[in-house]
C-alpha positions as a Markdown table, in Angstrom:
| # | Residue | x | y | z |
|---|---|---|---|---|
| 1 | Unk | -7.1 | -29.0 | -2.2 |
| 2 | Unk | -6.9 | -25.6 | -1.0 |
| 3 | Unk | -8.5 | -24.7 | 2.4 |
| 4 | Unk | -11.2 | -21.8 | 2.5 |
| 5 | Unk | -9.7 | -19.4 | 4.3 |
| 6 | Unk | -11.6 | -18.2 | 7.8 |
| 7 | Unk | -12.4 | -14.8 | 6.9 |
| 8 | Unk | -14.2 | -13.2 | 4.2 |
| 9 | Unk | -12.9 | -9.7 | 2.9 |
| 10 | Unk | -14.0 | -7.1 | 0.8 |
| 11 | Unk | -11.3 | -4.2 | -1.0 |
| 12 | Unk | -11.1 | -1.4 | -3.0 |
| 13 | Unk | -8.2 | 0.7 | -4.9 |
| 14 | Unk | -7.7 | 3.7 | -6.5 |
| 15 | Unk | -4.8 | 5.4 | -8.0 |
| 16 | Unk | -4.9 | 9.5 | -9.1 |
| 17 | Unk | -1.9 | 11.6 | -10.5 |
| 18 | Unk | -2.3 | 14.0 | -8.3 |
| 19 | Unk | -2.5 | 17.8 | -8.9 |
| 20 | Unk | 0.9 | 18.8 | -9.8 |
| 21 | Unk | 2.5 | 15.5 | -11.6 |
| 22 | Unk | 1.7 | 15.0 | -15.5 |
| 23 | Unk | 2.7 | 10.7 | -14.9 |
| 24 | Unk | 1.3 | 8.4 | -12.3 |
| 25 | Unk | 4.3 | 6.5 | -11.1 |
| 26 | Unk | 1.7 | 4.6 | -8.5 |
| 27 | Unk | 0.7 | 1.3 | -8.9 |
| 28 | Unk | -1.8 | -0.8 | -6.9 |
| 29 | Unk | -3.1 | -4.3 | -7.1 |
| 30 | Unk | -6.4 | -5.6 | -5.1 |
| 31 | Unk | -7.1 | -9.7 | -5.8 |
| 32 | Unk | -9.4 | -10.2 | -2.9 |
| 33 | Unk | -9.8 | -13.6 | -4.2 |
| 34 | Unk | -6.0 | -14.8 | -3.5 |
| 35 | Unk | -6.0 | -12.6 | -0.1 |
| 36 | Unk | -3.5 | -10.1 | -2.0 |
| 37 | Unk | -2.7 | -6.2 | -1.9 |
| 38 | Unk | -0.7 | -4.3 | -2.8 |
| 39 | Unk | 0.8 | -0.4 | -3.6 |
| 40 | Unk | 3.8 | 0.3 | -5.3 |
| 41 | Unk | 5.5 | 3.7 | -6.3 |
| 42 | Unk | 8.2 | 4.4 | -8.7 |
| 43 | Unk | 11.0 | 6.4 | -7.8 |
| 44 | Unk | 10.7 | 10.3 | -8.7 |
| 45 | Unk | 13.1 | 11.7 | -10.2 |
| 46 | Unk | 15.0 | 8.3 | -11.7 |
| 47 | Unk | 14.2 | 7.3 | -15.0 |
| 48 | Unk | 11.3 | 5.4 | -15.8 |
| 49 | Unk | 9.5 | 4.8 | -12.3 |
| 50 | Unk | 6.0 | 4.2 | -13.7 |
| 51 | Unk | 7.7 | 1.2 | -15.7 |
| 52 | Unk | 9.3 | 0.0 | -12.3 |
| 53 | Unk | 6.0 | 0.3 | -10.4 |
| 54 | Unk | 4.3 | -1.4 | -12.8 |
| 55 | Unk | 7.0 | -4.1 | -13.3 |
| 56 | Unk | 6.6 | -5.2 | -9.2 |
| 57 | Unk | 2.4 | -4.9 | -9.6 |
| 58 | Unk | 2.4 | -7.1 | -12.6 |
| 59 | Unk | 5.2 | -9.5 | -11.2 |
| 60 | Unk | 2.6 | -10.0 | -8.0 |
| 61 | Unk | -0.1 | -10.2 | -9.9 |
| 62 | Unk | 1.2 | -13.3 | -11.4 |
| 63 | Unk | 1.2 | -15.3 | -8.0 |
| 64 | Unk | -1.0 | -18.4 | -8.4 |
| 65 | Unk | -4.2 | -19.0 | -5.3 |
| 66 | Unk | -1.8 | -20.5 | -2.6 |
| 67 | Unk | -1.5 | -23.9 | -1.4 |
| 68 | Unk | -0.2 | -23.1 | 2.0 |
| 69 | Unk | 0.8 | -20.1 | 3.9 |
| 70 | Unk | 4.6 | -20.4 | 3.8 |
| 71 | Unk | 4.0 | -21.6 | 0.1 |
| 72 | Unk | 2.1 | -18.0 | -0.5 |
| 73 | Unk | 4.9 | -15.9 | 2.2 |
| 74 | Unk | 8.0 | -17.5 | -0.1 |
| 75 | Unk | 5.5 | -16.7 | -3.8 |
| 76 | Unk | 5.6 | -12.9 | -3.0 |
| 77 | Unk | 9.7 | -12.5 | -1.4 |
| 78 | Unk | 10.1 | -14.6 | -5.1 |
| 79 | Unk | 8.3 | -12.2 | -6.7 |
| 80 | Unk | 9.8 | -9.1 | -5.5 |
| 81 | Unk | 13.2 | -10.7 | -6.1 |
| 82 | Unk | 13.2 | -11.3 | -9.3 |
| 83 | Unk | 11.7 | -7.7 | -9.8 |
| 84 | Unk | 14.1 | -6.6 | -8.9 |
| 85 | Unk | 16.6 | -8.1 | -11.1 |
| 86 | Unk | 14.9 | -7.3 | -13.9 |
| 87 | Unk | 15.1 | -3.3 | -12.9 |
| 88 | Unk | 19.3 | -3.7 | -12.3 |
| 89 | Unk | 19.2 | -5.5 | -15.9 |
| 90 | Unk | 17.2 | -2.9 | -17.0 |
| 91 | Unk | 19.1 | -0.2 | -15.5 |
| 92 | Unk | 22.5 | -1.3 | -16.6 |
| 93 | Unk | 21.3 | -2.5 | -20.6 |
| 94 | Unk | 19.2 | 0.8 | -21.0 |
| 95 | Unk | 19.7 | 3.2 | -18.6 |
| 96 | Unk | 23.7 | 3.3 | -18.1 |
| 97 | Unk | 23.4 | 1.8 | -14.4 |
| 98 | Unk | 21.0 | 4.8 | -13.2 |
| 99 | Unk | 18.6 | 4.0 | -10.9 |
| 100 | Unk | 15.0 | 2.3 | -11.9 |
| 101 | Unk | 13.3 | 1.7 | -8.5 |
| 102 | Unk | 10.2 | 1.4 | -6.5 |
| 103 | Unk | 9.0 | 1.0 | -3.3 |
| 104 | Unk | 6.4 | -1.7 | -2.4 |
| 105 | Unk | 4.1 | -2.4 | 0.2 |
| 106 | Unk | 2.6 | -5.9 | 0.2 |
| 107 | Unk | -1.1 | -7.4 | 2.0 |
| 108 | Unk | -1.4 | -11.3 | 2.0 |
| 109 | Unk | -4.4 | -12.9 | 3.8 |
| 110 | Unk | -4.5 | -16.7 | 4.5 |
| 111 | Unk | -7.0 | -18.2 | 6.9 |
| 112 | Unk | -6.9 | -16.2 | 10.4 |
| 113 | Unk | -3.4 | -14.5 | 9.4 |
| 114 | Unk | -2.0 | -12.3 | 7.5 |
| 115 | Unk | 1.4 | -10.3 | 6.7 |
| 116 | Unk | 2.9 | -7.2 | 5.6 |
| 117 | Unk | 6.1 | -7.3 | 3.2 |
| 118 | Unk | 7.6 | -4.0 | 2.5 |
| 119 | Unk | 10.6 | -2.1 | 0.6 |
| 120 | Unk | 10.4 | 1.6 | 0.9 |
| 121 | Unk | 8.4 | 3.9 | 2.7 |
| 122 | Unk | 4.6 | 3.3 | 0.9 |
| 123 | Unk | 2.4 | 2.3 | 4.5 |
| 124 | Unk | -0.1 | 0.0 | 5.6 |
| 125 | Unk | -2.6 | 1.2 | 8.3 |
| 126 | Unk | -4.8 | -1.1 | 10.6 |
| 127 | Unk | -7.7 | 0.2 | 12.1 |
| 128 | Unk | -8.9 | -2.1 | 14.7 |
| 129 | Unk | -11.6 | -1.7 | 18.1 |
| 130 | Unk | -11.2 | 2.3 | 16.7 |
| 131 | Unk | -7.5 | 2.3 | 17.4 |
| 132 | Unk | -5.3 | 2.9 | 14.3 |
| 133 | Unk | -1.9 | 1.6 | 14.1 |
| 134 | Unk | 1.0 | 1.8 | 11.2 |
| 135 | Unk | 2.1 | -2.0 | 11.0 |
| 136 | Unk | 4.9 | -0.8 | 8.7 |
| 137 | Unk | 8.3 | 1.5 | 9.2 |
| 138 | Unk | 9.5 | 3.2 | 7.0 |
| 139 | Unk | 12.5 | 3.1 | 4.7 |
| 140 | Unk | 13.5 | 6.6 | 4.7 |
| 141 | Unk | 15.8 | 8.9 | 6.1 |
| 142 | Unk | 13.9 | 11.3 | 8.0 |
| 143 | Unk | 12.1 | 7.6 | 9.7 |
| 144 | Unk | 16.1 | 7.2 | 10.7 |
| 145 | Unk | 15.9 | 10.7 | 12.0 |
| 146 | Unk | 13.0 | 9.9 | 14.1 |
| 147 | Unk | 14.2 | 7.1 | 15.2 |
| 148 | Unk | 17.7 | 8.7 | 16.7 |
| 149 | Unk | 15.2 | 11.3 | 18.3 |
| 150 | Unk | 16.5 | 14.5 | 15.9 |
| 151 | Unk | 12.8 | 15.4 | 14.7 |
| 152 | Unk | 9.5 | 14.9 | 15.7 |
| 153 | Unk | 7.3 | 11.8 | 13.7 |
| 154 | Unk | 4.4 | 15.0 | 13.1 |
| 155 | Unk | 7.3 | 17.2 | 11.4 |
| 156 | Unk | 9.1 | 14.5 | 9.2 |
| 157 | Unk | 6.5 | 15.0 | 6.6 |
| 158 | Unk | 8.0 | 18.9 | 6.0 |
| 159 | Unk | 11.6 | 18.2 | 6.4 |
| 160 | Unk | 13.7 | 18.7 | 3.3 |
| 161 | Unk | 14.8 | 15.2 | 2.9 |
| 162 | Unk | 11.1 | 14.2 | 3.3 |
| 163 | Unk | 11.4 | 12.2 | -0.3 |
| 164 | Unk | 14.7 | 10.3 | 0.4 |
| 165 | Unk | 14.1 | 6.8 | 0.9 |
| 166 | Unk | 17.0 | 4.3 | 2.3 |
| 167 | Unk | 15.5 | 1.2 | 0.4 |
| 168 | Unk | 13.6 | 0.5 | -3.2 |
| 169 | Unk | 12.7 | -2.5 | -5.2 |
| 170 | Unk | 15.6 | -1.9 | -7.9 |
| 171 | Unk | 18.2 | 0.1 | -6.0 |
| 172 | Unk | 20.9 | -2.6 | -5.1 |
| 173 | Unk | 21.8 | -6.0 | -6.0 |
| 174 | Unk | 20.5 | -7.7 | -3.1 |
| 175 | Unk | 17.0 | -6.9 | -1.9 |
| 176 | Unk | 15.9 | -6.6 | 1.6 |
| 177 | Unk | 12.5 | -7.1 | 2.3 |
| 178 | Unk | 10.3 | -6.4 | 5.6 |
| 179 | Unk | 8.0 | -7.7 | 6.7 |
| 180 | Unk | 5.6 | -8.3 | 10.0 |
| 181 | Unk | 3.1 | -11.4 | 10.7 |
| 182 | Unk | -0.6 | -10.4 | 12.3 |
| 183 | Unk | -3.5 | -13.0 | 13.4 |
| 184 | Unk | -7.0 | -11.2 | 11.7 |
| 185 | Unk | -9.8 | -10.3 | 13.6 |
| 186 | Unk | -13.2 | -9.4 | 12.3 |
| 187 | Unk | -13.7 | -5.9 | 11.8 |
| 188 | Unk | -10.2 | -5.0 | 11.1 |
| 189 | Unk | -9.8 | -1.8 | 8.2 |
| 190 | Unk | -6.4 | -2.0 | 6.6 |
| 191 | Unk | -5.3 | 0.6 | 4.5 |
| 192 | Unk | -2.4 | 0.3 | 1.8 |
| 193 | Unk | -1.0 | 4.0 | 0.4 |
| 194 | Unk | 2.0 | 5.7 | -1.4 |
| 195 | Unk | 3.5 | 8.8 | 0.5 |
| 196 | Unk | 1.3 | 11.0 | -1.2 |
| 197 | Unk | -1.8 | 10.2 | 0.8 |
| 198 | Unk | 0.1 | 10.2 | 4.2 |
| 199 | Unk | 1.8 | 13.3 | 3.5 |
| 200 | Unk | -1.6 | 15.1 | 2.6 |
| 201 | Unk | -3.5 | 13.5 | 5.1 |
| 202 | Unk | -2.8 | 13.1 | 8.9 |
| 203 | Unk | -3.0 | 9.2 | 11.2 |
| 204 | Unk | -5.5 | 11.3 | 13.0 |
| 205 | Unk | -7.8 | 12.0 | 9.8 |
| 206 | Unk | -6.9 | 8.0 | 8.6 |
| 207 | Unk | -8.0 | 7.1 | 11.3 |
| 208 | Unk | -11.1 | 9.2 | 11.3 |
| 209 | Unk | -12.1 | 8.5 | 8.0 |
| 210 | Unk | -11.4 | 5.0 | 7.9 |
| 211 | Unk | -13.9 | 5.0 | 11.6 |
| 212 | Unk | -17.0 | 6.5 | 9.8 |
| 213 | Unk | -16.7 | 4.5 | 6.6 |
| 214 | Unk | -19.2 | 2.3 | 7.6 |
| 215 | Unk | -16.5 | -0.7 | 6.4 |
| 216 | Unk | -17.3 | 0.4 | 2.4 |
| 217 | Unk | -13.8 | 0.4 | 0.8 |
| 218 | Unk | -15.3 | 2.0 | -2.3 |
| 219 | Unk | -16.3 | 4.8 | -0.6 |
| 220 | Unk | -13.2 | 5.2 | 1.5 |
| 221 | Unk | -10.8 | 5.0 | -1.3 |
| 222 | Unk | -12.9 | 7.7 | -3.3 |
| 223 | Unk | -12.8 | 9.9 | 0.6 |
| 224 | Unk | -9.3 | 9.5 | 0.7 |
| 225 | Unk | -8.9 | 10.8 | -2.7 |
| 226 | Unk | -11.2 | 13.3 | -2.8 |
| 227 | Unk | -9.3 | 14.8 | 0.5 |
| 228 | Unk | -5.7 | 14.6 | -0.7 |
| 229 | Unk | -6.7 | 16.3 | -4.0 |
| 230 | Unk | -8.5 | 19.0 | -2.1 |
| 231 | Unk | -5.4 | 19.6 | -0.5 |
| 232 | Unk | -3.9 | 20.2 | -3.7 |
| 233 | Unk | -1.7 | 16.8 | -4.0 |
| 234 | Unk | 1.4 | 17.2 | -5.6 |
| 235 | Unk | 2.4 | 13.7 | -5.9 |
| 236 | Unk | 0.4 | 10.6 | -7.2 |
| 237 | Unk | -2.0 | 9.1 | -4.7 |
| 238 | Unk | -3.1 | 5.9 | -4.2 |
| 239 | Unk | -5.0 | 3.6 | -1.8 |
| 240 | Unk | -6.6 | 0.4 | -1.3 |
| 241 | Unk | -8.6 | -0.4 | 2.0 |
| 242 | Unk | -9.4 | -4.4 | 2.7 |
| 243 | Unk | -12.5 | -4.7 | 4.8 |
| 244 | Unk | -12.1 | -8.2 | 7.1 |
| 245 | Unk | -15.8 | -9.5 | 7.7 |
| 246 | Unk | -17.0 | -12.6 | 9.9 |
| 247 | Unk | -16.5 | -16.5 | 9.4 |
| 248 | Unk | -16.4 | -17.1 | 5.1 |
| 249 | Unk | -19.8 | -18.1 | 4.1 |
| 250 | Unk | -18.8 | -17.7 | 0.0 |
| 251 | Unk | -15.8 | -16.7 | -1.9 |
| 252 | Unk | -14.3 | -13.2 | -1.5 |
| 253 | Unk | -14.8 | -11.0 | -4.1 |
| 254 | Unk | -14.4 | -7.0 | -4.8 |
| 255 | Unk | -17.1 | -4.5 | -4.0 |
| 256 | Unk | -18.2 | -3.4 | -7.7 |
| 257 | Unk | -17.0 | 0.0 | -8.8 |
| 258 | Unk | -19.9 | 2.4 | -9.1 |
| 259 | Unk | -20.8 | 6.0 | -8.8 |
| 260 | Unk | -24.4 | 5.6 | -7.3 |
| 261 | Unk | -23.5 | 3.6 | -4.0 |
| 262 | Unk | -24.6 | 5.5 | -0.8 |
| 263 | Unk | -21.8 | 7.7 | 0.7 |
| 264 | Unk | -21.7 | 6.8 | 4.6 |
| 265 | Unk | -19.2 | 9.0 | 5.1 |
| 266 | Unk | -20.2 | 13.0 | 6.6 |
| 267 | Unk | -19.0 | 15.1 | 4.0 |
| 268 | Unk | -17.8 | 17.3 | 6.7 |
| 269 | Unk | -16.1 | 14.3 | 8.5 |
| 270 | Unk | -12.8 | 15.7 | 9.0 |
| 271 | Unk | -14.1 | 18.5 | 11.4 |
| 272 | Unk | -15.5 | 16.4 | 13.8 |
């Protein structure tokens, strides 16, 4: 029999095309009641990313409540793999080898733990004791251009080869997959998002945002949104925030989507 797991969570998604694109290639998946996340987005400019997107949200979505935590850790890694032979069968029956890819960020929850999987440079955020931290790097090339000191992290979003990532769900044979183990604490705000939030919208405002969302993830998603689109988006944008609460008391389920719930969040919160 599976175990209850020691915290209760609450989540929220949202996917928009943006301003300037006429297809979403963004996925997202929220299953609060397996403890599982998730964001993907296809490849612009390669054929058929929405299908690829939607191929690695669907594949996940398939994962059965897990027996264990190593049992659920192995489910998704399976999952992605096999994604991602699909996409080269794919690529090399219909597409004449071109590329069909996606990244993939990935949020498991199990008891007091949880972990981040991750191929490609879609993020996950975690706002905890008011302190926002990235608990995912990158895949891309202007991440290895930080990383060798060449550019500064708050001027990678503007460089030229902003949009070239180094790994995808679909772009070689074998897959490598990230990914990063942290013990939950009540309280804790993750947030889950394709480049075109982070690329719109700076840590600092995350972080802000996130901070006066009173811990409603419907209302944060539809913030988060509403901001990137103001700043005229021109990629698709997509989030999911996962609330952690206290000790489970009953099963976790998703806040319900509707338009009348109470906004906690300033509408002028990003000049404060």
């Amino acid at each position: 029999m599976n175990q209850k797991p020691s915290f209760q969570w609450s989540s929220a998604s949202r996917s928009h095309v943006g301003m300037v694109r006429t297809i979403n290639e963004d996925a997202c998946l929220a299953m609060p009641e397996h403890g599982l996340w998730a964001v993907a987005d296809g490849m612009g400019g390669h054929e058929a990313g929405d299908i690829a997107s939607q191929m690695a949200i669907e594949a996940l979505q398939r994962i059965a409540s897990p027996a264990s935590w190593p049992d659920f850790l192995e489910a998704v890694r399976e999952s992605l793999r096999e994604v991602n032979r699909q996409l080269r069968e794919e690529s090399a029956q219909r597409y004449q080898h071109r590329t069909i890819g996606t990244t993939v960020v990935v949020l498991i929850a199990y008891e007091t733990q949880c972990a981040c999987l991750w191929v490609g440079d879609s993020r996950i955020y975690r706002l905890r004791d008011g302190q926002l931290q990235q608990l995912t790097r990158d895949h891309s090339h202007v991440q290895e251009l930080v990383d060798q000191g060449l550019i500064a992290p708050e001027n990678a979003h503007r460089h030229p080869l902003a949009n070239v990532i180094t790994r995808a769900v679909g772009s070689t044979n074998e897959l490598q997959i990230d990914e990063v183990v942290h013990p939950l604490q009540a309280g804790d705000l993750f947030l889950l998002c394709s480049d075109g939030l982070n690329k719109t919208v700076s840590d600092e405002e995350i972080a802000r945002l996130l901070a006066h969302s009173d811990h409603n993830c419907q209302e944060a998603v539809k913030a988060f949104i509403h901001l990137a689109l103001m700043r005229d988006a021109n990629d698709n944008v997509t989030t999911v925030v996962v609330n952690i609460d206290g000790p489970v008391s009953d099963d976790p389920v998703e806040e319900p989507e509707s338009e009348t719930l109470a906004n906690p969040i300033p509408p002028d919160w990003y000049l404060q």
